[in-house]
SERO-4910 file (N, C-alpha, C, O; in steps of 0.05 Angstrom, whole numbers):
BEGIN
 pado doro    nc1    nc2    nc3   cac1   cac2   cac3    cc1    cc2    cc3    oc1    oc2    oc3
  Unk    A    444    -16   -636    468    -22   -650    484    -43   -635    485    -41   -611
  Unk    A    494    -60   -646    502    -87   -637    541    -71   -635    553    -61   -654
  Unk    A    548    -74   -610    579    -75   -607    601    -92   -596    598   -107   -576
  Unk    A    618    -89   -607    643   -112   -612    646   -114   -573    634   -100   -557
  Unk    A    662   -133   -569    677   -143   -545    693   -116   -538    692   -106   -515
  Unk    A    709   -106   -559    732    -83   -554    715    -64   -533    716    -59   -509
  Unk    A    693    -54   -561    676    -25   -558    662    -34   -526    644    -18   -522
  Unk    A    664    -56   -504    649    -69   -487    670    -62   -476    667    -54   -453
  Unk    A    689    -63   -484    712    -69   -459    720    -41   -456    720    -30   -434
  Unk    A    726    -30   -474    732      2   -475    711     22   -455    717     44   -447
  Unk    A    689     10   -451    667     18   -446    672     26   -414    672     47   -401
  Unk    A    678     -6   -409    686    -15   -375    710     -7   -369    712      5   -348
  Unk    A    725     -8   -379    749     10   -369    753     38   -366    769     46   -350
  Unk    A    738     54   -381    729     74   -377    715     96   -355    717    120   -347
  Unk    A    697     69   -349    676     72   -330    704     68   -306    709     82   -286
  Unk    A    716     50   -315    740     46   -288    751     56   -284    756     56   -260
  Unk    A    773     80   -306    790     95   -304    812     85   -305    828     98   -293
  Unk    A    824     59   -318    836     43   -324    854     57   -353    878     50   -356
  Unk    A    841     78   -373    843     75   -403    869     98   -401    865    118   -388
  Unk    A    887     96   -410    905    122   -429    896    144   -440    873    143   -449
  Unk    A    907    166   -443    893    199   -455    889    186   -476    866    191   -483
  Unk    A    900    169   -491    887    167   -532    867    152   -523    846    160   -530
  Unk    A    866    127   -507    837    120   -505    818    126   -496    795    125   -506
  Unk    A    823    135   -473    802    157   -463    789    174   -478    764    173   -477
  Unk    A    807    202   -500    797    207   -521    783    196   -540    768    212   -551
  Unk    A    782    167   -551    768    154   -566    743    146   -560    723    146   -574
  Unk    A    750    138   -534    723    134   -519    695    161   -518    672    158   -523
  Unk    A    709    189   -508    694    200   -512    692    220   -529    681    242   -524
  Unk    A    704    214   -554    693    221   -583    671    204   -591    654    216   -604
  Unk    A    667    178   -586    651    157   -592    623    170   -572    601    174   -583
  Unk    A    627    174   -547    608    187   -535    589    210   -547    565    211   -546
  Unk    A    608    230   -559    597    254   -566    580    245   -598    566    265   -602
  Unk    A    577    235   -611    566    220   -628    553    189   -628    548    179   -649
  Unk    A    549    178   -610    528    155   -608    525    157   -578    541    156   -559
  Unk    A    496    159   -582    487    164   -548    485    137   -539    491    132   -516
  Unk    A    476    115   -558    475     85   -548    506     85   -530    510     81   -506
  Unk    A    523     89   -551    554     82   -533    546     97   -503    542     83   -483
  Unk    A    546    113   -503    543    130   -481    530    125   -462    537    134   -440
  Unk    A    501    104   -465    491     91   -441    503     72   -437    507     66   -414
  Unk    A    515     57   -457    528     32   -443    554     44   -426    562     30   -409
  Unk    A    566     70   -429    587     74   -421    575     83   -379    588     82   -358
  Unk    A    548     88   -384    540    108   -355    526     76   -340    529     70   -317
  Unk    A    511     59   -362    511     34   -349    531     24   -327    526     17   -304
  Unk    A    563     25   -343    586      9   -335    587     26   -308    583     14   -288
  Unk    A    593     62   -307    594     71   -288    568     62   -258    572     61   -234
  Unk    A    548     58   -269    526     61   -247    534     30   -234    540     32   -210
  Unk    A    536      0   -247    553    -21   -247    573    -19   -222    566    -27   -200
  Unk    A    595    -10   -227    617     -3   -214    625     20   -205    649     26   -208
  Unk    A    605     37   -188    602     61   -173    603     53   -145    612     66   -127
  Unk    A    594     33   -143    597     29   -113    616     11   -101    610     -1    -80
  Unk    A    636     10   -112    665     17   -108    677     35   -104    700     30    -95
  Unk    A    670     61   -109    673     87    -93    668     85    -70    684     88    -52
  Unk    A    634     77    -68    620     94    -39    634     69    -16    632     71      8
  Unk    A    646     46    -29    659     23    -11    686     37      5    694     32     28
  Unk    A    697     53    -11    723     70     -2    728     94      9    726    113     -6
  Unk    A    733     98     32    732    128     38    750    143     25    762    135      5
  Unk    A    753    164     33    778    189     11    803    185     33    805    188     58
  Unk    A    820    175     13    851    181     29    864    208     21    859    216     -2
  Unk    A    885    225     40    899    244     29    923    241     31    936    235     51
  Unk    A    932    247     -4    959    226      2    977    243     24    967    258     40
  Unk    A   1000    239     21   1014    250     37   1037    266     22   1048    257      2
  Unk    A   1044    293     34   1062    317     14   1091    301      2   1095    314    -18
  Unk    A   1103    289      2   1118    268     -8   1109    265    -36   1125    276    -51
  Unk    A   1092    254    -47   1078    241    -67   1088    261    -88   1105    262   -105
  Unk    A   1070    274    -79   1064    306   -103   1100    310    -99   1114    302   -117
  Unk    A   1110    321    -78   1142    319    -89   1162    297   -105   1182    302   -119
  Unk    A   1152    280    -99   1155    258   -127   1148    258   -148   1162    247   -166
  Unk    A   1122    274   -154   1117    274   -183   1125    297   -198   1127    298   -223
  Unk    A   1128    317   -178   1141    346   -188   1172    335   -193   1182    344   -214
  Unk    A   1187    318   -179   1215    311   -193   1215    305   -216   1219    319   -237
  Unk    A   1208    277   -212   1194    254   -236   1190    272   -262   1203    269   -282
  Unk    A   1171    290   -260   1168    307   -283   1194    322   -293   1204    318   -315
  Unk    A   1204    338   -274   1229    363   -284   1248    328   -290   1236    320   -311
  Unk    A   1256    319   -288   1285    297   -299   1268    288   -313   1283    270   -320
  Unk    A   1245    283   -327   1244    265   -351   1252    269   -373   1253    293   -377
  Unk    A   1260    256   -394   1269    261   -420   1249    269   -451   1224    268   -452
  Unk    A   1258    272   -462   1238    278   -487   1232    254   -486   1252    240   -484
  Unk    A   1214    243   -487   1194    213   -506   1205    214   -536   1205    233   -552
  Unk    A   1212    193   -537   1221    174   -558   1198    175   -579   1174    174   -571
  Unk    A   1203    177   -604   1179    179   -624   1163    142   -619   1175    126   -605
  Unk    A   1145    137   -629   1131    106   -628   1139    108   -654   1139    127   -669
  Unk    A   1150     80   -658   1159     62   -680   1145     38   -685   1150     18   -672
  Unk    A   1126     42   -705   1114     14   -707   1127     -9   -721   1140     -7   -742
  Unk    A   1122    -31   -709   1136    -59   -730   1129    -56   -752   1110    -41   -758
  Unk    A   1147    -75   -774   1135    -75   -801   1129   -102   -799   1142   -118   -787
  Unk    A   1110   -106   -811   1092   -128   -823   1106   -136   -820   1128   -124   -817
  Unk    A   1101   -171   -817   1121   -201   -803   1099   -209   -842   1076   -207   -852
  Unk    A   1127   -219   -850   1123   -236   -873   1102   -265   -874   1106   -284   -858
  Unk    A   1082   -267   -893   1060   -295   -890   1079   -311   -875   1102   -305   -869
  Unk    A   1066   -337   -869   1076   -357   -859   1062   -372   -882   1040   -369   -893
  Unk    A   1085   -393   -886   1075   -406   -916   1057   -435   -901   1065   -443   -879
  Unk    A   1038   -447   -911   1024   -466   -903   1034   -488   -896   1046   -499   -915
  Unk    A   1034   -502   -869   1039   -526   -848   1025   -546   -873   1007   -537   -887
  Unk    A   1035   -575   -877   1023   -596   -887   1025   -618   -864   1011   -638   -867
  Unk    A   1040   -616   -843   1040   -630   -828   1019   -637   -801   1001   -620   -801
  Unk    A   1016   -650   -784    996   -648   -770    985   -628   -751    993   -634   -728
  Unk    A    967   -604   -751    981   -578   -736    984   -585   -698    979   -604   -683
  Unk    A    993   -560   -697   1008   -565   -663    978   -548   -654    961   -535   -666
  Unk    A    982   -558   -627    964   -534   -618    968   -513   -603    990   -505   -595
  Unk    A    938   -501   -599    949   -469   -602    969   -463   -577    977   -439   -578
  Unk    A    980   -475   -555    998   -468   -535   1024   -472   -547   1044   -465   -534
  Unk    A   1027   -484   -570   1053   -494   -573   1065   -488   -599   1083   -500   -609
  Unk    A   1048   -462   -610   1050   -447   -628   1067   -429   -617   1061   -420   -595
  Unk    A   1090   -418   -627   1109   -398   -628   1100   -372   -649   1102   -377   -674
  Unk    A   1092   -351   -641   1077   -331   -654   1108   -303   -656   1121   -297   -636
  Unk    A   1112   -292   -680   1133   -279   -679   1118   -249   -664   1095   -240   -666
  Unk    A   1140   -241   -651   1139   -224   -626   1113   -198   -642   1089   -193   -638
  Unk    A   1134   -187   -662   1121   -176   -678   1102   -177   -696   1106   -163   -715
  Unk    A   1077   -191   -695   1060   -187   -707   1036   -174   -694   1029   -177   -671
  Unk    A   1024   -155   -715   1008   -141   -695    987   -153   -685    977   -145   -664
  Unk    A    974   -180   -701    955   -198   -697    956   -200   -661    938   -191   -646
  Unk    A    980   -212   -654    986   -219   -632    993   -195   -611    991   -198   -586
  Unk    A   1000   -175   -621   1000   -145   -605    975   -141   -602    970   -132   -579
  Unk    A    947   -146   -620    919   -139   -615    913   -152   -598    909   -141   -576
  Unk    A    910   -184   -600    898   -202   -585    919   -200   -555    904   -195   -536
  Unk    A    942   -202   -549    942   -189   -527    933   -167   -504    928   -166   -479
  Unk    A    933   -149   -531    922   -130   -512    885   -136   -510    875   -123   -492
  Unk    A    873   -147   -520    846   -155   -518    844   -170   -490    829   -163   -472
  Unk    A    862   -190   -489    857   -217   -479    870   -195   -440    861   -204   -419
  Unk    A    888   -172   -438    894   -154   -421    871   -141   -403    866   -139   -379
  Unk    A    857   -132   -431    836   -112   -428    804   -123   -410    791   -110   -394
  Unk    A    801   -155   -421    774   -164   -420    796   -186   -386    787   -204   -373
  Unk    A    817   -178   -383    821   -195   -357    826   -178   -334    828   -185   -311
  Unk    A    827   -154   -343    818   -127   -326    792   -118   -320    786   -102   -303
  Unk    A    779   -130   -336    750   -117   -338    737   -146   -320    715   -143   -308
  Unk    A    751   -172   -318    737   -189   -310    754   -198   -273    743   -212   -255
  Unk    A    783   -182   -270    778   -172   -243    768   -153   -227    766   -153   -202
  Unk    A    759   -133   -249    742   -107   -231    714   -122   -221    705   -123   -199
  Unk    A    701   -139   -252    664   -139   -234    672   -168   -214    654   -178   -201
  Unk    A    702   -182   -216    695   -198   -193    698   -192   -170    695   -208   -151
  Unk    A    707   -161   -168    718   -145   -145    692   -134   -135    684   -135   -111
  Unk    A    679   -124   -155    646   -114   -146    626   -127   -136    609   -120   -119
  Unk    A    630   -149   -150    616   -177   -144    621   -177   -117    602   -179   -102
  Unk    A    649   -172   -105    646   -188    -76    641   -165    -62    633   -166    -39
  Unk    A    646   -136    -76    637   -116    -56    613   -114    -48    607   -106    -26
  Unk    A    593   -122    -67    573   -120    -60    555   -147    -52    531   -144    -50
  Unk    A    562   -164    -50    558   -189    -36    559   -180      0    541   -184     17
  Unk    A    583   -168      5    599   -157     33    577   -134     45    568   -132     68
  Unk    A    572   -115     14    547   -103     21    527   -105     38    521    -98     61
  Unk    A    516   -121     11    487   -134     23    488   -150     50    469   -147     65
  Unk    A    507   -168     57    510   -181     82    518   -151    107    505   -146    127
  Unk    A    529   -144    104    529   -118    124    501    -96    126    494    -85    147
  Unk    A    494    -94    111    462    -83    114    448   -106    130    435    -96    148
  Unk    A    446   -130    130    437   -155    138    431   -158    168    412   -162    183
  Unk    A    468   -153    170    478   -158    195    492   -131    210    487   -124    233
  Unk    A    502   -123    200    519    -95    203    511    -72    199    528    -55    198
  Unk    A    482    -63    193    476    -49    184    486     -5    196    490     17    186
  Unk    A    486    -15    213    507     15    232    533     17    217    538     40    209
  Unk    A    552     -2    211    576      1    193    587     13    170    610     18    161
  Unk    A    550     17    160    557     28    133    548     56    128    531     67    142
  Unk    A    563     70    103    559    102    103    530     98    111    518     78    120
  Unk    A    520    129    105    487    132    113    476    132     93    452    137     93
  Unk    A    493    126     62    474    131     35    465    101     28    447     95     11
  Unk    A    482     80     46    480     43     42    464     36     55    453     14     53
  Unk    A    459     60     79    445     39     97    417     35     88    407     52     73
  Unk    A    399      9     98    372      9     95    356     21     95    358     34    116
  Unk    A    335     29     83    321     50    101    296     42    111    280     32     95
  Unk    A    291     44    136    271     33    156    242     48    147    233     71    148
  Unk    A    235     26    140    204     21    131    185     20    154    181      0    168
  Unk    A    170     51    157    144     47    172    120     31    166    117     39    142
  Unk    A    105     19    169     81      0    170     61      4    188     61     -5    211
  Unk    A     41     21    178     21     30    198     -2      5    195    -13      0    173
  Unk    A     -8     -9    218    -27    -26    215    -52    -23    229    -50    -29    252
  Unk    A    -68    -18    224    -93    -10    232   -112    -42    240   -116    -63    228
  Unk    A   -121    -27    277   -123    -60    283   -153    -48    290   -155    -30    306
  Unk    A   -178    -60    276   -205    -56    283   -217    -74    306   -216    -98    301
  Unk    A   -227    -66    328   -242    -81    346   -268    -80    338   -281    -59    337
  Unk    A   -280   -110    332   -309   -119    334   -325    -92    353   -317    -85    376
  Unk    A   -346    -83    340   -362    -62    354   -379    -77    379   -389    -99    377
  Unk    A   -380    -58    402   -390    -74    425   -420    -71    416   -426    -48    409
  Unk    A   -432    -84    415   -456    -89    415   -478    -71    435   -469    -68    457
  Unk    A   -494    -62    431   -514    -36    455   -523    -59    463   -524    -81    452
  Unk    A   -532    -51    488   -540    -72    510   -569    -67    506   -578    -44    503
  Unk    A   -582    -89    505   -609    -89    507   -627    -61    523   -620    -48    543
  Unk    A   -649    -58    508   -660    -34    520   -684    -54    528   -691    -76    519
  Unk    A   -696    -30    555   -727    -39    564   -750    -47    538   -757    -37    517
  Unk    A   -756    -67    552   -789    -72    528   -810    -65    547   -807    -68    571
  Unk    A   -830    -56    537   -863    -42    555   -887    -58    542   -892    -59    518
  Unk    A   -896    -67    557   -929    -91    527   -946    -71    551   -937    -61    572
  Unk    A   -971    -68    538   -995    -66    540  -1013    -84    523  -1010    -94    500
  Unk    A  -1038    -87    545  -1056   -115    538  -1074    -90    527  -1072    -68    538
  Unk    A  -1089    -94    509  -1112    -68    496  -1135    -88    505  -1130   -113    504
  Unk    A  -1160    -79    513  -1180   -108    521  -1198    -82    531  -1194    -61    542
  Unk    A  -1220    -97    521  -1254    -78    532  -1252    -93    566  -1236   -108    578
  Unk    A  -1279    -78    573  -1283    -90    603  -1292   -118    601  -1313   -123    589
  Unk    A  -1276   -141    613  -1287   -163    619  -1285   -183    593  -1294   -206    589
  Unk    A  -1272   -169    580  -1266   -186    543  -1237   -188    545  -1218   -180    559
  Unk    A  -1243   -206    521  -1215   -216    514  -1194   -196    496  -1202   -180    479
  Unk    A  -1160   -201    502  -1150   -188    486  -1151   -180    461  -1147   -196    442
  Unk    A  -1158   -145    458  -1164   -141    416  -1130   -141    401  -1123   -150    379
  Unk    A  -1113   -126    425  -1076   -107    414  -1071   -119    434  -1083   -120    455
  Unk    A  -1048   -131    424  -1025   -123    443  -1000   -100    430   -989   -103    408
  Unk    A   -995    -75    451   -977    -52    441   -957    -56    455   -956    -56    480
  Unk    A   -933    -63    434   -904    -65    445   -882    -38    434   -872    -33    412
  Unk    A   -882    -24    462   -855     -4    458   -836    -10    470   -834    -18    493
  Unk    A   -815     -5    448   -781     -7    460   -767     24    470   -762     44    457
  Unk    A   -765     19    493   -759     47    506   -738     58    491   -740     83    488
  Unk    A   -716     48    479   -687     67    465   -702     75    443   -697     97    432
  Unk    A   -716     64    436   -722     86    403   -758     88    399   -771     88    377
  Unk    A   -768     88    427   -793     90    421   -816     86    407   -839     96    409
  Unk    A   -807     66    392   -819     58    366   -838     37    380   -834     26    402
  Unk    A   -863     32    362   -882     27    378   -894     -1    348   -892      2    324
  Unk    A   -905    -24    364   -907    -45    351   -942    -43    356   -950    -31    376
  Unk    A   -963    -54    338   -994    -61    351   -998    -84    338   -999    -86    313
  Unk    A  -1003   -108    360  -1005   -133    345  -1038   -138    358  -1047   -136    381
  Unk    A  -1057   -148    318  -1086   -151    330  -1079   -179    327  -1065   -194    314
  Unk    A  -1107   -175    355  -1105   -209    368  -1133   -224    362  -1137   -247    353
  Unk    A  -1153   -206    370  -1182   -207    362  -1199   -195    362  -1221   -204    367
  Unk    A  -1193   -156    355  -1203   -151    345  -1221   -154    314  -1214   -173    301
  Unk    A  -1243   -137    302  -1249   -140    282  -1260   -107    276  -1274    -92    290
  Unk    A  -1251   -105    254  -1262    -76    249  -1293    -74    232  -1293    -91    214
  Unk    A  -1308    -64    233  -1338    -53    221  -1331    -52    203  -1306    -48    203
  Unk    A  -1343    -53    176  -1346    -47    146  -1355    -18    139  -1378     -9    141
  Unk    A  -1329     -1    130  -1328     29    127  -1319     40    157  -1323     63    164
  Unk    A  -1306     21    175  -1292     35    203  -1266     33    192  -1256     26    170
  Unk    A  -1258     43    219  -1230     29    226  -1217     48    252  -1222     72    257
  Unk    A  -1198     28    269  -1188     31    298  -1171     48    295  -1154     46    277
  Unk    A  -1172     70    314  -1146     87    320  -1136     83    346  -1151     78    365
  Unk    A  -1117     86    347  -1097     89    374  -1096    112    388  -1084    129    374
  Unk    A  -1103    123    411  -1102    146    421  -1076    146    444  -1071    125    457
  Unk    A  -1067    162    446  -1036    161    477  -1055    190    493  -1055    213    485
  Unk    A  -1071    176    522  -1090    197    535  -1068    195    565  -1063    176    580
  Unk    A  -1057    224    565  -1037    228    597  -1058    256    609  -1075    269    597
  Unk    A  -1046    258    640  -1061    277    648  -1038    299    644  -1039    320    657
  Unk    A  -1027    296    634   -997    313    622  -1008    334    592   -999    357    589
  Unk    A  -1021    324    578  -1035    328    556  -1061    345    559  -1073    340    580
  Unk    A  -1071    359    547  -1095    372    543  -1121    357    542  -1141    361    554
  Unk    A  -1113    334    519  -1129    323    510  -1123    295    499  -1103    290    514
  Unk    A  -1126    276    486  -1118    249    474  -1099    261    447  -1105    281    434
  Unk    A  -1085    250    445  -1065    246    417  -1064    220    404  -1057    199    416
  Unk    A  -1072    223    377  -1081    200    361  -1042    187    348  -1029    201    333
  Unk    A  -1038    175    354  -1011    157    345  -1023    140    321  -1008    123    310
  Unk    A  -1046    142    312  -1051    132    277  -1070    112    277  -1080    106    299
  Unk    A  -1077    102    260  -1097     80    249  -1082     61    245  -1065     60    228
  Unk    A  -1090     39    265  -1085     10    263  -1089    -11    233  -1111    -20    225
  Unk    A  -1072    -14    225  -1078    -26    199  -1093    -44    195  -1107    -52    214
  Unk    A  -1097    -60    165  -1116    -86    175  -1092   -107    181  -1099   -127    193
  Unk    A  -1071   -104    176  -1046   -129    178  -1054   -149    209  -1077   -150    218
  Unk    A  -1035   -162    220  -1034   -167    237  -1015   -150    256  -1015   -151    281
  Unk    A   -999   -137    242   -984   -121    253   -972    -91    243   -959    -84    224
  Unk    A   -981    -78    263   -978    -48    257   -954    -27    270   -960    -17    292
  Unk    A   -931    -20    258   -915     -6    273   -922     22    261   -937     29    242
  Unk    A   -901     39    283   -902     72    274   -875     84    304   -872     80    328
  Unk    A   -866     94    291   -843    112    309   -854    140    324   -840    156    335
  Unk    A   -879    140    321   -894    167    326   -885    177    354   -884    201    357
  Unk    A   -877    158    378   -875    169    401   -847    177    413   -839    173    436
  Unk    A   -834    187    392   -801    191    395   -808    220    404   -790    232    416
  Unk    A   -839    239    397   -836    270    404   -851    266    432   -865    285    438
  Unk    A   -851    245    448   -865    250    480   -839    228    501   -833    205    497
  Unk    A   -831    244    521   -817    235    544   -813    211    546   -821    195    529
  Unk    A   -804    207    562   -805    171    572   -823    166    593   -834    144    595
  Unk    A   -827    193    615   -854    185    635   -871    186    623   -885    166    622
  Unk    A   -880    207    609   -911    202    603   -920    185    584   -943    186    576
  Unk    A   -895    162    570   -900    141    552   -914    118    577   -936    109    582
  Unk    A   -880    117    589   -892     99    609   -920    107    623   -932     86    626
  Unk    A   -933    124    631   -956    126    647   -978    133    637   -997    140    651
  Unk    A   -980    131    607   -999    146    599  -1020    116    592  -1012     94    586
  Unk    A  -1047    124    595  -1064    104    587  -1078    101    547  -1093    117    536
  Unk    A  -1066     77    536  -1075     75    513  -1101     65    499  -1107     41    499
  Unk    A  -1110     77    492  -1145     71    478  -1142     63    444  -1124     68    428
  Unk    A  -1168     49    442  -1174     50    410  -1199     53    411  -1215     42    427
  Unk    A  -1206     73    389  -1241     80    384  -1244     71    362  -1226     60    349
  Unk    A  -1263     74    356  -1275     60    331  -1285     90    315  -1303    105    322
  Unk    A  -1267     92    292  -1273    123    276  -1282    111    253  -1286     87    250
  Unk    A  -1287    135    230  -1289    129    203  -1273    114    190  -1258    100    205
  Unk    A  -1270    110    162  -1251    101    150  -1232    118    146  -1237    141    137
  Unk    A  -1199    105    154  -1186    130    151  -1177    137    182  -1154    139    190
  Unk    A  -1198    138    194  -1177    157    216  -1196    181    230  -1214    186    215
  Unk    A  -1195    193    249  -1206    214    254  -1197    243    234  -1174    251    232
  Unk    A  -1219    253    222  -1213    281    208  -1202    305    213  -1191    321    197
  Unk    A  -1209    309    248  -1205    328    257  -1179    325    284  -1173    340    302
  Unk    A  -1168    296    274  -1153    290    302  -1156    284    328  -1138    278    344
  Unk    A  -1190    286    333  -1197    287    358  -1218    261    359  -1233    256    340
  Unk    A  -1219    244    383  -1241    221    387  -1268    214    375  -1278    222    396
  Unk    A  -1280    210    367  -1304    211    367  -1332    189    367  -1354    186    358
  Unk    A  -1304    171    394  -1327    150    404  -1312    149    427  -1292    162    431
  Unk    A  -1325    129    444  -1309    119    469  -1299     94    462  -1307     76    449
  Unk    A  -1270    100    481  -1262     81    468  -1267     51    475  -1274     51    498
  Unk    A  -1266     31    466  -1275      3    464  -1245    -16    477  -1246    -38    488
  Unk    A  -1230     -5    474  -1203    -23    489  -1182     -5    493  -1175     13    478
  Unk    A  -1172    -11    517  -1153     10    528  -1132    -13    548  -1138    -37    552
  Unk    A  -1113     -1    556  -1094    -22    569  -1072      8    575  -1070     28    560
  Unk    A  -1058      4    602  -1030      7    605  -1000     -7    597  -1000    -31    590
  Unk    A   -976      9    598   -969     -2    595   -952    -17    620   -956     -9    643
  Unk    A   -936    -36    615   -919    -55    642   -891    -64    632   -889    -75    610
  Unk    A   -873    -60    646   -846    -73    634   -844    -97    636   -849   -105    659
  Unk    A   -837   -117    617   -835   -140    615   -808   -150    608   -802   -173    615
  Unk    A   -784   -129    589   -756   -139    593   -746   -114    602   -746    -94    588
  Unk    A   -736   -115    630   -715    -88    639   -691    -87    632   -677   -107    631
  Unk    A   -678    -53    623   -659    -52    617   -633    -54    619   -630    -42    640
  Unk    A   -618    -59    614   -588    -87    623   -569    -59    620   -566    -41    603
  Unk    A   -556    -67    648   -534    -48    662   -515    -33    642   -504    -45    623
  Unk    A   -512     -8    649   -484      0    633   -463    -13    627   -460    -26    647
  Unk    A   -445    -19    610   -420    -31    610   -397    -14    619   -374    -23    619
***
């Protein structure tokens, strides 16, 4: 609903405490039937509320209140209100008109009783928000600068900021490398077997071996720690063969144990156990040692 300048101004003065018991009453008869009025009326208040919290509470002083208890007992009956009567047309100017400052308006017209009090109303309403205006200009610069000065409901409120600072992960320091040369007697390299001591994992690179048609090489790990040979798997045909198999035996008897390849079926031994001698065997030797604690 679209409203007049008055119903705007009525609004703000309200909110100000500016208005008379009849307007005040008008105002919130208009409230109790249009809820629109009613926000614009809690608007004006929320607007110009902090002009309160700018002021502390004064108590007047016992004087006052005995002034107004006089004031009251000596006043007189109120005089009934007498309204003017209508101010007669003004018959039409042919001459060139004056302007509007230099117009003589008779005392009594109510035209000019309205528009006064309009032109009262909207110059009350336009020293209060320039009063707010600067209160809260004064505000904001004292939160700024002053921020201790003000009640505790103005002041800022201090914003935690958790910043989470990640350090680059240190890198694990190199672990030992172990090669073994795999080689028959008096022949040339068939494997070379590369284990990395931190995770045991075991590399077999063929060099020149060749496997039989319907064979193929297994890897045996033979310690005097052991009963017997333990097969770590069948060498692929690739050039290169890994397997993690030796993560379930120590670190000495990796390091000291002597490694073989026999020549089995296809496949692998059936029964788990050798069943040739083996053709290339090698120890192992450290070739990168492992780099100091940090």
């Amino acid at each position: 609903m679209a409203y007049s300048e008055d119903h705007i101004a009525l609004a703000a003065e309200y909110a100000l405490g500016t208005l008379d018991a009849d307007e005040r009453s008008q105002v919130e008869t208009m409230m109790a039937v249009d809820t629109e009025f009613t926000a614009m009326v809690h608007a004006w208040e929320y607007r110009l509320g902090v002009l309160n919290q700018m002021v502390g509470s004064v108590e007047p002083r016992p004087i006052v209140w005995e002034n107004i208890q006089r004031a009251i007992g000596h006043a007189g009956p109120q005089e009934p209100l007498t309204l003017p009567e209508a101010a007669q047309p003004v018959p039409p100017v042919t001459a060139e008109p004056a302007h509007v400052e230099d117009i003589h308006w008779p005392e009594d017209n109510p035209n000019v009783v309205h528009l006064s009090a309009r032109v009262k109303r909207w110059r009350n309403v336009a020293s209060f928000a320039t009063a707010a205006a600067a209160a809260l200009i004064a505000m904001l610069a004292m939160q700024v600068y002053s921020p201790d000065l003000l009640p505790n409901a103005l002041r800022p409120k201090v914003r935690t900021q958790v910043v989470e600072v990640k350090s680059p992960p240190i890198p694990a320091p190199p672990s030992a490398q172990y090669v073994a040369i795999l080689q028959g007697a008096g022949g040339a390299p068939a494997f070379i077997l590369t284990v990395d001591a931190a995770t045991k994992n075991f590399t077999v690179r063929k060099v020149g071996a060749e496997a039989e048609a319907g064979k193929s090489f297994e890897l045996w790990l033979i310690s005097d720690k052991l009963p017997q040979p333990r097969s770590l798997g069948v060498i692929g045909g690739g050039d290169f063969t890994a397997r993690p198999v030796l993560s379930s035996y120590d670190a000495a008897t990796i390091n000291a144990a002597t490694y073989a390849v026999t020549v089995e079926q296809a496949g692998g031994s059936p029964d788990g156990k050798p069943h040739s001698a083996p053709v290339f065997s090698g120890k192992l030797i450290e070739t990168v040692p492992a780099a100091p604690p940090r």
